[in-house]
N, C-alpha and C positions, 0 to 999 in steps of 0.2 A: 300143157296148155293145148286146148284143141284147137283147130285148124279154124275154127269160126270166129275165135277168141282171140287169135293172129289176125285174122282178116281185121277187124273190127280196131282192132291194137293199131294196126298199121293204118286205117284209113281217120281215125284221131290223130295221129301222126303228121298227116301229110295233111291235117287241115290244123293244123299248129302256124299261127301267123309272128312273125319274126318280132322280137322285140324292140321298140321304140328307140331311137338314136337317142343318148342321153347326151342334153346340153353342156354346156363347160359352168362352171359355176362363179367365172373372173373372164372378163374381154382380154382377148392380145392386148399386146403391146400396144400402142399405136400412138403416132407421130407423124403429123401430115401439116397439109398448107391450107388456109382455107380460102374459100375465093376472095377475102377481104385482102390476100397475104399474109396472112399473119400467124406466124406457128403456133400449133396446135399439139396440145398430149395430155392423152385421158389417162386415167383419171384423172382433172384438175382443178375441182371446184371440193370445197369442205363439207358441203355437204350433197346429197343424191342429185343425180343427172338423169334427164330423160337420151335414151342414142334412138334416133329414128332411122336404121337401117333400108337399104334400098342394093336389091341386086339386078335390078332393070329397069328402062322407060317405062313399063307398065305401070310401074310402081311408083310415079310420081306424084302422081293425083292424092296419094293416100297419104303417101309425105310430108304434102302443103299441106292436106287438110290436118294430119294429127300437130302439126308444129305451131300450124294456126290455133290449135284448140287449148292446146296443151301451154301456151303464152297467154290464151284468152282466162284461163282455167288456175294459173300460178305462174302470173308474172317475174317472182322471185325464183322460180325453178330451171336452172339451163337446159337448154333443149339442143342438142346436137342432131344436126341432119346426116348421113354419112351415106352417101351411096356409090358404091361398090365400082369403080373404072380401071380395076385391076386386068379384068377382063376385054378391054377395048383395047384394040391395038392405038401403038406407041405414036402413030402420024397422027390417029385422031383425038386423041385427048386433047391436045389443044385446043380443038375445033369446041370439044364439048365441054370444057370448061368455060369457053367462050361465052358460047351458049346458057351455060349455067348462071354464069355470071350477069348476064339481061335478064333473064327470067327471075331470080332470085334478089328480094327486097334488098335493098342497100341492109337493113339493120339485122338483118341475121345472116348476112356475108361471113362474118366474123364467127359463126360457130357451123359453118353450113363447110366441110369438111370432108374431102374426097378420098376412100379408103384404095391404093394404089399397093398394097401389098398384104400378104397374111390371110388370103380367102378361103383356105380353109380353114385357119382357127376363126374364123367370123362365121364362116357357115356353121360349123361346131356351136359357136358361142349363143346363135340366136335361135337353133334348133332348125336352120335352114328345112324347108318341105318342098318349095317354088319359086323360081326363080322370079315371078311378077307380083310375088305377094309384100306386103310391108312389114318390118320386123322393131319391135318394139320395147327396148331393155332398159332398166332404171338400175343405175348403178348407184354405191357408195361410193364414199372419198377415197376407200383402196382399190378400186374397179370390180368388186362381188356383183354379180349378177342382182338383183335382189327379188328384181319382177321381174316377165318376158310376157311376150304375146304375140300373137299376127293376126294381122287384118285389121280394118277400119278403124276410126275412134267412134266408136259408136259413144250415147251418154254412158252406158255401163261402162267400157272399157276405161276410158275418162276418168270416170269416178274410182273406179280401180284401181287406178294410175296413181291417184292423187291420197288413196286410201294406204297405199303401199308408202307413196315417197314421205308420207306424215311420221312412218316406222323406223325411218332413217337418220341419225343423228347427225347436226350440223346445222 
């Protein structure tokens, strides 16, 4: 091999970009409270769930808007909110469940859901990229991944959404 032929081996090489984090293809575990009180364990409905994931403040705008959308879109569809206070220290979650709990309509109290452990297999689970971005998983009755996405509801996503959870038995 000549020296040119090396050169040229090596600088495709070094612009070789690292392969994609591959998602999980089932959510953890998960068993929490919701702000209504009331226990909570996915998978628990027979047929497909929307999880609208959330790993920061940022991300709450995106939250309301797809839960709103996604109720407006398939009334019959559970929509779980889950966002992520694993990470907040232990004095303030109270404060911010508080908080969540004003803000958050009385009627989806009951599935709006604080994930308080397991942050890495959730960031695994939703293909985590950003910490202020929104994450978006349609699960079946055994907790299979079945759709995923991030970012807004836009009408495409939506319709994707609703295209996907039609594939899902129950």
């Amino acid at each position: 091999m000549s020296s040119r032929t090396l050169n040229f081996a090596l600088l495709l090489g070094s612009l070789a970009l690292p392969a994609p984090c591959r998602a999980q293809t089932k959510i953890p575990p998960f068993k929490g409270t919701s702000l209504a009180g009331t226990s909570v364990t996915l998978p628990a409905d027979p047929g497909p769930a929307l999880l609208i994931v959330g790993f920061s403040r940022k991300s709450t705008d995106d939250a309301t808007l797809w839960g709103k959308r996604a109720r407006v879109a398939d009334a019959s569809l559970p929509v779980y909110t889950l966002p992520l206070l694993a990470d907040a220290p232990k004095l303030l979650r109270g404060m911010i469940l508080h908080a969540m709990r004003g803000e958050a309509p009385p009627a989806v109290q009951p599935r709006f859901v604080p994930i308080l452990d397991h942050v890495e297999e959730w960031k695994k689970a939703v293909g985590y990229d950003s910490p202020d971005a929104i994450y978006i998983l349609l699960i079946d009755p055994g907790g299979a991944i079945r759709w995923r996405m991030e970012g807004p509801a836009t009408d495409s996503a939506i319709a994707e959404m609703l295209r996907q959870a039609r594939t899902i038995p129950g």
